[in-house]
DOFITI-958278 format. One record per atom (N, C-alpha, C): residue number from 1; residue in one letter; atom name; y, z, x. Coordinates in pm, 1 decimal. Example, Ala and Ser with C-alpha at 12.3 -4.5 7.8 and 13.67 -1.06 7.14 Angstrom:
{n 1; res A; atom N; v -569.0; w 780.0; u 1319.0};
{n 1; res A; atom CA; v -450.0; w 780.0; u 1230.0};
{n 1; res A; atom C; v -330.0; w 780.0; u 1320.0};
{n 2; res S; atom N; v -225.0; w 708.0; u 1285.0};
{n 2; res S; atom CA; v -106.0; w 714.0; u 1367.0};
{n 2; res S; atom C; v 3.0; w 787.0; u 1290.0};
END
This chain:
{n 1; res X; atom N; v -4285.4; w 35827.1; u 9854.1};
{n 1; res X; atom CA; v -4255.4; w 35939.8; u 9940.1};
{n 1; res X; atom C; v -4141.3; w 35906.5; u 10036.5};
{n 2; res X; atom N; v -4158.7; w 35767.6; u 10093.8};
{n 2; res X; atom CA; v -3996.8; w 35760.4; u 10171.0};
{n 2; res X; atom C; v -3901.3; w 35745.9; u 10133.6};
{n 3; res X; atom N; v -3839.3; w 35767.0; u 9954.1};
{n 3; res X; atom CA; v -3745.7; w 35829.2; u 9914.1};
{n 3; res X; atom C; v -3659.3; w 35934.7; u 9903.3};
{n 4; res X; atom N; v -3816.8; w 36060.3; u 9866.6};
{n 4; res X; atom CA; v -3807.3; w 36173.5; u 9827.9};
{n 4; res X; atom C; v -3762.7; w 36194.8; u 9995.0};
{n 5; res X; atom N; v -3808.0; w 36132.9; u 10150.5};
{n 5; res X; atom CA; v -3796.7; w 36232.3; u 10244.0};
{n 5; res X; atom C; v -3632.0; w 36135.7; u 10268.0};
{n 6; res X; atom N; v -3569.7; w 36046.3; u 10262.4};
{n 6; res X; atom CA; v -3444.2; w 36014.3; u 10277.5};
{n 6; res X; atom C; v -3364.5; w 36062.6; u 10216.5};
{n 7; res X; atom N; v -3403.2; w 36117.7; u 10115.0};
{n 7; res X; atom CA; v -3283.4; w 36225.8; u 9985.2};
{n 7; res X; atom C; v -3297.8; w 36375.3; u 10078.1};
{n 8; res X; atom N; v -3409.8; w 36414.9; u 10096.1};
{n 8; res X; atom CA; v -3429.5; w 36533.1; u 10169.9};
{n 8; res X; atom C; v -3364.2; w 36528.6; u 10309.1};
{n 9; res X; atom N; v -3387.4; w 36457.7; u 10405.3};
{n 9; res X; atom CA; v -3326.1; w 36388.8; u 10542.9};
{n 9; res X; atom C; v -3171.4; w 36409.7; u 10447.3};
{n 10; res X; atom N; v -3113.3; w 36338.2; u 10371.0};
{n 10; res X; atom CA; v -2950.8; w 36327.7; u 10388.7};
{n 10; res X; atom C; v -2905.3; w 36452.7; u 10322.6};
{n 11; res X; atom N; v -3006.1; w 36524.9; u 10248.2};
{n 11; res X; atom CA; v -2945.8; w 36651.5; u 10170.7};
{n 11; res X; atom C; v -2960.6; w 36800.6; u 10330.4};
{n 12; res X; atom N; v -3083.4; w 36787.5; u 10420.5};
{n 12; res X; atom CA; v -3071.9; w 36894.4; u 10482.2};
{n 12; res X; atom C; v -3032.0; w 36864.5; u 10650.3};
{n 13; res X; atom N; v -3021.5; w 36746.4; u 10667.3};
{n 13; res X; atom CA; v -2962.9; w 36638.1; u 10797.5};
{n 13; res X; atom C; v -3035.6; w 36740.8; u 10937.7};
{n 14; res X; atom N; v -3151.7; w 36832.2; u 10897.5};
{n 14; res X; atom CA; v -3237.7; w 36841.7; u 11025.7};
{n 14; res X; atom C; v -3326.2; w 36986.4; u 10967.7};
{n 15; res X; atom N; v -3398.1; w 37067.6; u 11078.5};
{n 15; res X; atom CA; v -3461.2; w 37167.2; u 11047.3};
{n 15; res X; atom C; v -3380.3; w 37265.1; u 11008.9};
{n 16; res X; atom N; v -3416.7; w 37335.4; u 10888.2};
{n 16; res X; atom CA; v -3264.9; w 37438.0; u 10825.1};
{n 16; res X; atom C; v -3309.8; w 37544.4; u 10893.7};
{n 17; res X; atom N; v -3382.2; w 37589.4; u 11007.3};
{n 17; res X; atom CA; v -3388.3; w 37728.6; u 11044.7};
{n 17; res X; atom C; v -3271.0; w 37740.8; u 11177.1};
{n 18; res X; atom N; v -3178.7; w 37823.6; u 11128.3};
{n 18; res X; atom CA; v -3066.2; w 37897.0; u 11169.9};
{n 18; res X; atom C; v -3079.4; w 37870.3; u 11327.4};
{n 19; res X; atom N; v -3016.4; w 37797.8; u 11417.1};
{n 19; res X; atom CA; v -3029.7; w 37773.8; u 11565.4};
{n 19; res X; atom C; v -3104.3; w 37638.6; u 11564.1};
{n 20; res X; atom N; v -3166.4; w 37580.8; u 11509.6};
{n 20; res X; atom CA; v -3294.2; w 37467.8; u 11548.9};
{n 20; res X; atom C; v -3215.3; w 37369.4; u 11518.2};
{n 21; res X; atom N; v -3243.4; w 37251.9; u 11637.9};
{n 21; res X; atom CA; v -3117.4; w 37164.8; u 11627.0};
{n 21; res X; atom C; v -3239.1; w 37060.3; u 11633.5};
{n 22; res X; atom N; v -3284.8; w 37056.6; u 11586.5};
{n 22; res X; atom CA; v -3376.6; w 36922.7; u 11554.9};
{n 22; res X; atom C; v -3349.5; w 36809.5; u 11436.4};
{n 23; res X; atom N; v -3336.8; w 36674.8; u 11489.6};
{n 23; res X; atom CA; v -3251.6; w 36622.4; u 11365.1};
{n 23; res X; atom C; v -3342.8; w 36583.6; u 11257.6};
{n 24; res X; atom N; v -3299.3; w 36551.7; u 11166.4};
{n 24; res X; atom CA; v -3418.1; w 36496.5; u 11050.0};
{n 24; res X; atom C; v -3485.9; w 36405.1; u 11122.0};
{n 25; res X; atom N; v -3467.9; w 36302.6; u 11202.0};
{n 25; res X; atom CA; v -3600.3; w 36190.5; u 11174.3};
{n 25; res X; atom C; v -3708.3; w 36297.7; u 11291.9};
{n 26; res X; atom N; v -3697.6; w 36384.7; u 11357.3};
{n 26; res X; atom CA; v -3783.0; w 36431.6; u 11420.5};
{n 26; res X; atom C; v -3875.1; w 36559.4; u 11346.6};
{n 27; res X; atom N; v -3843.3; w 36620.1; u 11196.4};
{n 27; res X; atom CA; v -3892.8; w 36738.9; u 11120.3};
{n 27; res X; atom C; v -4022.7; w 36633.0; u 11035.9};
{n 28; res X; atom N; v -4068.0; w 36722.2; u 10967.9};
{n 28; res X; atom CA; v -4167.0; w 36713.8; u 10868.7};
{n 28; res X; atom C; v -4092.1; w 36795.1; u 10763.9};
{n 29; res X; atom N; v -4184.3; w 36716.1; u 10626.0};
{n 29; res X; atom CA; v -4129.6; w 36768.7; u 10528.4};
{n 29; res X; atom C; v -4245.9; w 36904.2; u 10468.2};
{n 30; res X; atom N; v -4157.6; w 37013.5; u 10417.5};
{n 30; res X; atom CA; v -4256.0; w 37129.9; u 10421.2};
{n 30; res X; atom C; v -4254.7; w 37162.8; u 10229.5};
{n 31; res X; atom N; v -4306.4; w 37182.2; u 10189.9};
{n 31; res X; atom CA; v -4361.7; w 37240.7; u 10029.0};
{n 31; res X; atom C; v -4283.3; w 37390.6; u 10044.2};
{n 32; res X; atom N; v -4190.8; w 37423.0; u 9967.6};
{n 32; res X; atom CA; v -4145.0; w 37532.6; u 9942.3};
{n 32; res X; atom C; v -4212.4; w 37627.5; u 9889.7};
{n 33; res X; atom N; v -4258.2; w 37573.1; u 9758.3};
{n 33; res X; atom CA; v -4422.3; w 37616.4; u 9687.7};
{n 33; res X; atom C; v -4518.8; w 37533.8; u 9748.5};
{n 34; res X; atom N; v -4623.6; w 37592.2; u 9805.9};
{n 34; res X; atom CA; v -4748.6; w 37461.5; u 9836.6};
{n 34; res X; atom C; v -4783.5; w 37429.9; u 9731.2};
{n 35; res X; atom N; v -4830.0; w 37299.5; u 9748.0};
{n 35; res X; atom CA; v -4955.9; w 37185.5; u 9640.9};
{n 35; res X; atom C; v -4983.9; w 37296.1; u 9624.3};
{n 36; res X; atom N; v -5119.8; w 37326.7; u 9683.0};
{n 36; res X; atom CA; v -5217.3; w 37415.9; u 9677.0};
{n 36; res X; atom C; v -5192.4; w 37518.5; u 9574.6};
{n 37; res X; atom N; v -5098.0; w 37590.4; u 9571.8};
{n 37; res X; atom CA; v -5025.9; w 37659.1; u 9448.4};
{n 37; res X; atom C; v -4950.1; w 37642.1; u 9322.3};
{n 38; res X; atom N; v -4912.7; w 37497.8; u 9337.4};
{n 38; res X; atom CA; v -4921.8; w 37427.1; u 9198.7};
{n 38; res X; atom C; v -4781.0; w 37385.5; u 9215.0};
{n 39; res X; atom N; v -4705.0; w 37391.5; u 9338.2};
{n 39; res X; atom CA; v -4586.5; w 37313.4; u 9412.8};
{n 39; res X; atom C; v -4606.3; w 37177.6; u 9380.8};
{n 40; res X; atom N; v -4513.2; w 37136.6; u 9323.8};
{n 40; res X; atom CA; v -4483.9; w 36956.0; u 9300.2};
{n 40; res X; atom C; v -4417.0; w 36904.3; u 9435.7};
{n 41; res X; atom N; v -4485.4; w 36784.0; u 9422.4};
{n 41; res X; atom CA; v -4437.0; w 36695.6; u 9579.7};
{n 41; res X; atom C; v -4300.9; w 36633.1; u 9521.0};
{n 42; res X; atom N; v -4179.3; w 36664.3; u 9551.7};
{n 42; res X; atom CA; v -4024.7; w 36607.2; u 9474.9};
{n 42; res X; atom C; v -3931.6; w 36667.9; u 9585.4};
{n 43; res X; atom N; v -3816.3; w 36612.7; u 9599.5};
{n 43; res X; atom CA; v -3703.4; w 36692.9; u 9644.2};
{n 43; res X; atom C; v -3682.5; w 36809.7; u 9611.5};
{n 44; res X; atom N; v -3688.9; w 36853.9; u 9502.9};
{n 44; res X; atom CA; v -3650.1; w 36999.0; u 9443.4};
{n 44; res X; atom C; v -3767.5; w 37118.2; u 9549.5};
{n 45; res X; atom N; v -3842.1; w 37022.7; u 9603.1};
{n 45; res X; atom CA; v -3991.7; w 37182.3; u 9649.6};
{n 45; res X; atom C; v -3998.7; w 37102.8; u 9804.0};
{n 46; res X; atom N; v -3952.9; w 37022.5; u 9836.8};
{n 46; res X; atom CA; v -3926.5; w 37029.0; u 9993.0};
{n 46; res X; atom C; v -3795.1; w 37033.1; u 10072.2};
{n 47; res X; atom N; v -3816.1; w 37067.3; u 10197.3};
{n 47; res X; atom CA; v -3711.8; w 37062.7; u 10290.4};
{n 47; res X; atom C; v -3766.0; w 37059.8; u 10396.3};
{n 48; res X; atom N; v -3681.2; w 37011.2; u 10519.4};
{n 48; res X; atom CA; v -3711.8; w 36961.7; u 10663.1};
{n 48; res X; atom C; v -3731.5; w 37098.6; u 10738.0};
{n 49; res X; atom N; v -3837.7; w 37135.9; u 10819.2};
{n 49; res X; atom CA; v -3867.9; w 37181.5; u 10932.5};
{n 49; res X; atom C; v -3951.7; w 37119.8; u 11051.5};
{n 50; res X; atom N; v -3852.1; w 37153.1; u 11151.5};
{n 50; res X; atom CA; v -3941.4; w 37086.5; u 11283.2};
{n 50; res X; atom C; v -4049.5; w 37116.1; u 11309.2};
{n 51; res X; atom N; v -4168.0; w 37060.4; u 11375.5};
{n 51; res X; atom CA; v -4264.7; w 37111.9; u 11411.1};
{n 51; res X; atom C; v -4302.4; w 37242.2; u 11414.9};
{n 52; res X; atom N; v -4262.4; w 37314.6; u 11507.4};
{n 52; res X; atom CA; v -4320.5; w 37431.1; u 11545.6};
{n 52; res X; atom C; v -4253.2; w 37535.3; u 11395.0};
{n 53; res X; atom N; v -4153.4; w 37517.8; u 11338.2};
{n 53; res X; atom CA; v -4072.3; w 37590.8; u 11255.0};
{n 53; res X; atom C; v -4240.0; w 37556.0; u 11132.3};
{n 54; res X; atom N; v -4221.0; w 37446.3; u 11092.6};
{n 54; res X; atom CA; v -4312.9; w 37406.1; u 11010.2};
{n 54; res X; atom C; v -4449.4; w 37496.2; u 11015.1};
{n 55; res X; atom N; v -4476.1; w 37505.0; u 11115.6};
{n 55; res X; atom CA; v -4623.9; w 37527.2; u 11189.6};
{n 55; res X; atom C; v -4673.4; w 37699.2; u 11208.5};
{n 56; res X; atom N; v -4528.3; w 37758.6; u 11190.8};
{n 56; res X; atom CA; v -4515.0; w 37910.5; u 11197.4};
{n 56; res X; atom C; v -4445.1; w 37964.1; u 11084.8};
{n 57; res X; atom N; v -4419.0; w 37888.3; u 11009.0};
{n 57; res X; atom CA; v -4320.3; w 37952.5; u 10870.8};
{n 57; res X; atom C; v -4383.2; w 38065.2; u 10768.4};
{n 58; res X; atom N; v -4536.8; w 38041.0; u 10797.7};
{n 58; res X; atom CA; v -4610.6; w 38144.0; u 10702.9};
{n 58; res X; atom C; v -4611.7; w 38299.1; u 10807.3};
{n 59; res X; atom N; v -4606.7; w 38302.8; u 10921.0};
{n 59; res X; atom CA; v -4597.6; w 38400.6; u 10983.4};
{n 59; res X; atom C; v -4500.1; w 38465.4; u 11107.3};
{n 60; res X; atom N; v -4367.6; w 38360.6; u 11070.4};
{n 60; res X; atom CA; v -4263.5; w 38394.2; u 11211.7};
{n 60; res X; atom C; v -4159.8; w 38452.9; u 11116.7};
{n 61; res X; atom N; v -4147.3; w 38522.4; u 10976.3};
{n 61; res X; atom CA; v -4061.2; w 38593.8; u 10922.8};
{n 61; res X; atom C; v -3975.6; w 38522.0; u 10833.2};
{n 62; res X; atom N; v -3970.6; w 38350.6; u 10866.7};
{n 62; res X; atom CA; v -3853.0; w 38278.5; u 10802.1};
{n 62; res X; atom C; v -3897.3; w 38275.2; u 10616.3};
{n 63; res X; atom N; v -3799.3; w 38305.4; u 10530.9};
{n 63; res X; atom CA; v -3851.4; w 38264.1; u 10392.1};
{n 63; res X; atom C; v -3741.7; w 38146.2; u 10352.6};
{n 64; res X; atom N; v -3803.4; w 38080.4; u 10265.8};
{n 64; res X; atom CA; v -3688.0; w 37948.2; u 10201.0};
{n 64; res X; atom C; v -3748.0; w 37958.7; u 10087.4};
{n 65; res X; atom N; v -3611.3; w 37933.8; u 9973.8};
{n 65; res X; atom CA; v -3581.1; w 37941.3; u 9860.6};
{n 65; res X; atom C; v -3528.3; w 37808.6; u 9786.5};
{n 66; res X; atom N; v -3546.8; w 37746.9; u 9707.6};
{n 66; res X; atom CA; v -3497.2; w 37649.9; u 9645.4};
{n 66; res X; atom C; v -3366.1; w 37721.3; u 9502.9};
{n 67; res X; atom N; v -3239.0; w 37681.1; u 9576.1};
{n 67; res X; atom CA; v -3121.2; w 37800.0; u 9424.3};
{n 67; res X; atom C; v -3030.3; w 37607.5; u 9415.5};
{n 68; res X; atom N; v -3045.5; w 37588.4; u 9281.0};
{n 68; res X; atom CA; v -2952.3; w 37468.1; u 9226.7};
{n 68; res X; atom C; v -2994.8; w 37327.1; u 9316.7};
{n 69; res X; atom N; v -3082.1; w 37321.7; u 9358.3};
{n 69; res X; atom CA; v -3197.5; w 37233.5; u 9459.6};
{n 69; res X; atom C; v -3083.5; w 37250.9; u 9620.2};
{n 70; res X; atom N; v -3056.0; w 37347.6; u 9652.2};
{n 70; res X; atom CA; v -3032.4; w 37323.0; u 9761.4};
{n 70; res X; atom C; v -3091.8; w 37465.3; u 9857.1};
{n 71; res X; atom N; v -3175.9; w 37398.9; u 9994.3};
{n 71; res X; atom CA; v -3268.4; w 37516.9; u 10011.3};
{n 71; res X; atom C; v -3134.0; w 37651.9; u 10050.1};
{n 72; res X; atom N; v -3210.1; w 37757.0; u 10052.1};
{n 72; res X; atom CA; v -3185.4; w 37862.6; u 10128.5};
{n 72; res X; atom C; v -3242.1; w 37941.8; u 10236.2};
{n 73; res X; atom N; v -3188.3; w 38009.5; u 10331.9};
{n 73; res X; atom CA; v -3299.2; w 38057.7; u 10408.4};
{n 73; res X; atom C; v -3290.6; w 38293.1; u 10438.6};
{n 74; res X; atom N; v -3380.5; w 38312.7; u 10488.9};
{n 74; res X; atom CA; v -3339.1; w 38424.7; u 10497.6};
{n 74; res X; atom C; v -3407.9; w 38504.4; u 10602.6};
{n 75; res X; atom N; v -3360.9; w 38482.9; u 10735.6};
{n 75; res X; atom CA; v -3456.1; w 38530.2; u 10848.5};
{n 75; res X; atom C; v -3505.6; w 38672.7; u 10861.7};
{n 76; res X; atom N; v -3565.3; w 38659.8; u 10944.4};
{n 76; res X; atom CA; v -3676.5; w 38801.5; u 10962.7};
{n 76; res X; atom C; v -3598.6; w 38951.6; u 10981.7};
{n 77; res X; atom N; v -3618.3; w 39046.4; u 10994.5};
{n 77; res X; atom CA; v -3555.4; w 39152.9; u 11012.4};
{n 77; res X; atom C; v -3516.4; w 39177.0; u 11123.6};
{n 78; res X; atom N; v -3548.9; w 39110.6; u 11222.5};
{n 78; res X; atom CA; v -3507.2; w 39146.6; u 11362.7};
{n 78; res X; atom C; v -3362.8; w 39055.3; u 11370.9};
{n 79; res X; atom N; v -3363.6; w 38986.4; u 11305.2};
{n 79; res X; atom CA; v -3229.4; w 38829.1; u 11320.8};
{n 79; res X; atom C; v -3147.9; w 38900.2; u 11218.6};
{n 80; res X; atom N; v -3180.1; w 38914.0; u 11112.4};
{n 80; res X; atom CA; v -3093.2; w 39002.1; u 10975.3};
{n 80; res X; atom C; v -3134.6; w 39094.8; u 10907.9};
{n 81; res X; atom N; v -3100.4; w 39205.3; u 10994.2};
{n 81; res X; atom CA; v -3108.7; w 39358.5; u 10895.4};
{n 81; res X; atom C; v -3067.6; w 39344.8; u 10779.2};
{n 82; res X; atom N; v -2988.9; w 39293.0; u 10753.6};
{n 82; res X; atom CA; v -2904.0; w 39261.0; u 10563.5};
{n 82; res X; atom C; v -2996.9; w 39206.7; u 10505.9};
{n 83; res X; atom N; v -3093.2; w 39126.9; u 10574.2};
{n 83; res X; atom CA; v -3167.4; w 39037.6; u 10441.6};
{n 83; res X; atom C; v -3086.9; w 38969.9; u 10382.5};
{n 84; res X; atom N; v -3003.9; w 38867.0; u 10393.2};
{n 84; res X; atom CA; v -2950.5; w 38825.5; u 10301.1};
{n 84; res X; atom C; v -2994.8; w 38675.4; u 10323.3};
{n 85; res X; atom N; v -2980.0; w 38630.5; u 10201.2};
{n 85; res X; atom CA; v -2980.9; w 38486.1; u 10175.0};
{n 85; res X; atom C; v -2890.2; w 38398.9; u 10206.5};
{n 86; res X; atom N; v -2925.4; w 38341.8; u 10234.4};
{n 86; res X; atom CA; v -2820.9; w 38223.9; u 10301.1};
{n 86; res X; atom C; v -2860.9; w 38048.2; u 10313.8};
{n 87; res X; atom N; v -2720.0; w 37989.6; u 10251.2};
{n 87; res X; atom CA; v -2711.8; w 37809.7; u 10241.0};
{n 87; res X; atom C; v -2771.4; w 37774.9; u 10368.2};
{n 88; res X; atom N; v -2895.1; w 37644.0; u 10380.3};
{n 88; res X; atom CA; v -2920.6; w 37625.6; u 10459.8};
{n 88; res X; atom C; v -2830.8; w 37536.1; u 10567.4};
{n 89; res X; atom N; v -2817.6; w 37535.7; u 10681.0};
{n 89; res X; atom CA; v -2762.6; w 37432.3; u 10735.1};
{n 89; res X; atom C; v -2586.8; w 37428.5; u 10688.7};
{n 90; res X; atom N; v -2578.6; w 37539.2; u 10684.7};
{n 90; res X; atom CA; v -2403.3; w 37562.9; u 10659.2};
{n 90; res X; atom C; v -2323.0; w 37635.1; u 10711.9};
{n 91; res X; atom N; v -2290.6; w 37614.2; u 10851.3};
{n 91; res X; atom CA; v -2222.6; w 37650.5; u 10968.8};
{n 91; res X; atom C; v -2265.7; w 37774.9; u 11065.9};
{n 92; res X; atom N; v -2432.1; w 37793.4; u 11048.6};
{n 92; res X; atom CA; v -2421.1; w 37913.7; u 11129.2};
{n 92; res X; atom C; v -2558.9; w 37887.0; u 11259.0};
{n 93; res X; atom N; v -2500.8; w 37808.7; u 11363.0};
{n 93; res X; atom CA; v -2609.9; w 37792.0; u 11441.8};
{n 93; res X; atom C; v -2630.6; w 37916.0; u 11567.0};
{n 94; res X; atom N; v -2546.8; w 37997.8; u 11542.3};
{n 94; res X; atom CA; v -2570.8; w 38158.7; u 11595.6};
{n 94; res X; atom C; v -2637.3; w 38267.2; u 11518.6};
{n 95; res X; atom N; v -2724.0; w 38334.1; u 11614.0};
{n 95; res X; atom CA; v -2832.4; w 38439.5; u 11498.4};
{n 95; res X; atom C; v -2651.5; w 38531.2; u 11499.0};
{n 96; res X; atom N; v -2687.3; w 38629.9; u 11391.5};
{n 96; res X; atom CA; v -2579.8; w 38705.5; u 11339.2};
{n 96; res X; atom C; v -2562.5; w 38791.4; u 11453.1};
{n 97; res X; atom N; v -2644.4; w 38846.6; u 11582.0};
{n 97; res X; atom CA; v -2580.7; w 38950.9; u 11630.1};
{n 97; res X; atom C; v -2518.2; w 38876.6; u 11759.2};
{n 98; res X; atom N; v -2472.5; w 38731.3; u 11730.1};
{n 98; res X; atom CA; v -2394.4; w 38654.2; u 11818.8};
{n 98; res X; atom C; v -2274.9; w 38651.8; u 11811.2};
{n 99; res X; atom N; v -2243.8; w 38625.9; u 11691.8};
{n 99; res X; atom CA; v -2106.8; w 38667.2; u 11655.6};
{n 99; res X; atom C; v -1979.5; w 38713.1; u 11675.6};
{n 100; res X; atom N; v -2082.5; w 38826.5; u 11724.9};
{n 100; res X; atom CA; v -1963.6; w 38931.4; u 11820.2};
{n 100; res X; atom C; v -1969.6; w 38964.2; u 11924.0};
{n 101; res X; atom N; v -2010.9; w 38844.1; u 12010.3};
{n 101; res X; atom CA; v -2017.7; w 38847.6; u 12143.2};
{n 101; res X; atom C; v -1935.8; w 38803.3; u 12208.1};
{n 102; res X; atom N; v -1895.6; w 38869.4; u 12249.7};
{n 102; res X; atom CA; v -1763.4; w 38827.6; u 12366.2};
{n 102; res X; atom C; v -1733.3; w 38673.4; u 12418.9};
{n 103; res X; atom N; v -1840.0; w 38650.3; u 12421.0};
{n 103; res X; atom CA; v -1865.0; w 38499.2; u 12495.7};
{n 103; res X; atom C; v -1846.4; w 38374.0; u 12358.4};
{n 104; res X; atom N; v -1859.4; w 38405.2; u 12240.7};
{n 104; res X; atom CA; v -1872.0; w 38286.4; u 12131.4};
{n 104; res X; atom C; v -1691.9; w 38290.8; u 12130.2};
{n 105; res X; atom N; v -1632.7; w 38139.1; u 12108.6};
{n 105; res X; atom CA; v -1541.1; w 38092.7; u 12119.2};
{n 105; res X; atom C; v -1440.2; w 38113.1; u 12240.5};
{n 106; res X; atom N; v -1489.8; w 38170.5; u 12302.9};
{n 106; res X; atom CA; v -1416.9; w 38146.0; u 12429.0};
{n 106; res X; atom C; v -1469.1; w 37997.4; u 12542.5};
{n 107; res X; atom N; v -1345.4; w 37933.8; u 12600.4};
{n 107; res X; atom CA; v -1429.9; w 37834.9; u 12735.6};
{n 107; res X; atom C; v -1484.6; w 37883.8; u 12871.8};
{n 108; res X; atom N; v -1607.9; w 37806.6; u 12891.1};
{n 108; res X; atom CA; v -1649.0; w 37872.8; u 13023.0};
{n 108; res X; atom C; v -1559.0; w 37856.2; u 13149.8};
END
């Protein structure tokens, strides 16, 4: 298992939920499919969430997807009306209706 979570650690380098800056050695590793449902314990069916992400994922809206083994995520309706899917951990540590806020890329 401390393979599978160092391949996982260097493939998702912290918790993939959109804003959560928690680094890998501080997440747990989460079952994309649970055991319980016939989810294999491998890189391909986990990825890193921090505690509390981990701990609320069945009921705080977040879904993750495993596409070409790299996760995806797709937040709740209040964060993304689009629903859309999205690479985890690939440049977007602002929820989407940040974007266009006056204040992102400007200095204080």
């Amino acid at each position: 298992m401390g393979q599978q979570r160092a391949a996982i650690a260097a493939r998702d380098g912290g918790c993939i939920i959109p804003g959560c800056t928690i680094p890998a050695r501080w997440t747990e590793v989460h079952h994309i499919i649970p055991a319980g449902k016939g989810g294999p314990t491998n890189v391909d069916n986990g990825t890193n969430l921090c505690w509390f992400h981990h701990h609320t994922i069945d009921t705080n809206g977040w879904q993750i997807r495993m596409i070409n083994g790299r996760p995806q995520v797709r937040g709740p309706l209040l964060w993304d009306p689009t629903q859309t899917w999205r690479p985890a951990r690939e440049g977007f540590l602002l929820i989407p209706a940040e974007l266009n806020h006056p204040s992102v890329g400007s200095n204080p």
